[in-house]
C-alpha positions as CSV (number, residue, x, y, z in Angstrom):
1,X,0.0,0.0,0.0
2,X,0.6,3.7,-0.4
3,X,0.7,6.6,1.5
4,X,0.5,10.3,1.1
5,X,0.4,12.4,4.1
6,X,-0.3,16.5,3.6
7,X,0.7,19.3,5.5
8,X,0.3,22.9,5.6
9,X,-2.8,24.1,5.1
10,X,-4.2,26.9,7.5
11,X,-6.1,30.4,7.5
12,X,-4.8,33.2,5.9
13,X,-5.3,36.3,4.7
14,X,-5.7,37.5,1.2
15,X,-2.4,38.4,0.0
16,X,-0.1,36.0,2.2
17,X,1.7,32.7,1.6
18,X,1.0,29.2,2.6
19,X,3.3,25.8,1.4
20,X,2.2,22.8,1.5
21,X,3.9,19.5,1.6
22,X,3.3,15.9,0.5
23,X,5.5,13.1,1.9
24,X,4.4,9.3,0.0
25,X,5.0,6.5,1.4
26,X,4.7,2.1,1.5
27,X,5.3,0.0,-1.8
28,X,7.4,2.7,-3.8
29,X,9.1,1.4,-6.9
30,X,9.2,4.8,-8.2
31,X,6.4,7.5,-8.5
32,X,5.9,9.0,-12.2
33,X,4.1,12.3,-11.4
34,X,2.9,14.4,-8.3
35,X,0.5,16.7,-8.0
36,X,-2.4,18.9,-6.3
37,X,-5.5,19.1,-6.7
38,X,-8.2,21.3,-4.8
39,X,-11.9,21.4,-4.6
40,X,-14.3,24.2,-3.3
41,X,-17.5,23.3,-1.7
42,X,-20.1,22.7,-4.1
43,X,-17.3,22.3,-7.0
44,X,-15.9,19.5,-9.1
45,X,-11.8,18.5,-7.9
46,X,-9.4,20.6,-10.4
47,X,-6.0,20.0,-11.1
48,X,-3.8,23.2,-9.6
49,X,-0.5,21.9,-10.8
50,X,1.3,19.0,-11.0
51,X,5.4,17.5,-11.8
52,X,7.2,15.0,-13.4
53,X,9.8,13.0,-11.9
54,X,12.3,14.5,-14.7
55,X,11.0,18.0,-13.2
56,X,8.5,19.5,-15.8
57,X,5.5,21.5,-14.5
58,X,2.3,22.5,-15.7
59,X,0.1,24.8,-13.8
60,X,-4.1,25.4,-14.3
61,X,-4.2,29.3,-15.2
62,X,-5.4,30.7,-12.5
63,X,-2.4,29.8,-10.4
64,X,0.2,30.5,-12.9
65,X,2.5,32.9,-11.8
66,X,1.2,32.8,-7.8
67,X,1.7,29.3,-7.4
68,X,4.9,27.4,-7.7
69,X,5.4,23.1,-7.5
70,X,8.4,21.5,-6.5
71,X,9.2,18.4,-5.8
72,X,11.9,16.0,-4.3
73,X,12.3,13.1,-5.8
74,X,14.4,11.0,-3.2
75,X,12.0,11.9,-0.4
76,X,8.9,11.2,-2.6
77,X,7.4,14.4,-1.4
78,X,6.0,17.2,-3.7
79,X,5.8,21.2,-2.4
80,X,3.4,23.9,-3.3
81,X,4.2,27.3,-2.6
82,X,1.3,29.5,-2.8
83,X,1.9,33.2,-2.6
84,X,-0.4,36.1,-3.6
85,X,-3.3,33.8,-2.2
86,X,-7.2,35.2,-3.2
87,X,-10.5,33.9,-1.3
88,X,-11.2,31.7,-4.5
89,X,-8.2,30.1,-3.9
90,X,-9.9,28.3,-0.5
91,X,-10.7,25.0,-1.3
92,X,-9.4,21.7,0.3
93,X,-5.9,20.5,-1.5
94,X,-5.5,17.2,-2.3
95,X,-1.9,15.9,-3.4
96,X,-1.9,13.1,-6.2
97,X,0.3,10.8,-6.9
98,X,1.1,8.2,-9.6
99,X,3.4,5.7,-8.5
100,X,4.7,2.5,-9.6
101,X,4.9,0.2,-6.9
102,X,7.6,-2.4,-5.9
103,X,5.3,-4.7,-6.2
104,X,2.1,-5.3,-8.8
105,X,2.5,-2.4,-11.0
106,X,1.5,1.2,-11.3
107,X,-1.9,3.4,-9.6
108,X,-3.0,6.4,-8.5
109,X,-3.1,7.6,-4.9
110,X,-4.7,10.5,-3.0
111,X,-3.5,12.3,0.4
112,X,-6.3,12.9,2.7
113,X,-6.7,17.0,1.8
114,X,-5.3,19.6,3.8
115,X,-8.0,23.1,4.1
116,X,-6.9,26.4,2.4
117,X,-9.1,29.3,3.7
118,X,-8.4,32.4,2.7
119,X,-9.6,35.5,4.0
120,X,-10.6,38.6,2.7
């Protein structure tokens, strides 16, 4: 099994800075992509931005710019360092992962969701 524990979520105010982590865990072979994901209340889970293991990026648009993904691949644990946050930008983050494991092959795993709220 697989593991991805989240940290960093909180309250703050429009304007400020959160990061948040993403440490994965269990029956690692190697993990392909990482990612995160967040989802308002009442709306659909979008992608905010995710990264290869080779270290490309892509970012939805209305983070680009504000938002920056990083990742470490010997600690299988992805950052996101959000900066200029907005009140849309509250939503509960979910980091994303698609590993292959040691063991009978290659899936996709979800961290529990850490809350962003921010305030205006």
């Amino acid at each position: 099994q697989v593991q991805l524990v989240e940290s960093g979520g909180g309250l703050v105010q429009a304007g400020g800075s959160l990061r948040l982590s993403c440490a994965a865990s269990g029956n690692i072979f190697s993990i392909n992509v990482m990612g995160w994901y967040r989802q308002a209340p009442g709306k659909q889970r979008d992608v905010v931005a995710t990264i290869t293991s080779g270290g490309s990026t892509n970012y939805a648009d209305s983070v680009k710019g504000r938002f920056t993904i990083s990742g470490d691949n010997a600690k299988n644990t992805v950052y996101l360092q959000l900066n200029s946050l907005k009140p849309e930008d509250t939503a509960v983050y979910y980091c994303y992962a698609y590993v292959r494991r040691a063991i009978s092959g290659s899936a996709n795993y979800w961290g529990q969701g850490t809350q962003v709220t921010v305030s205006s």
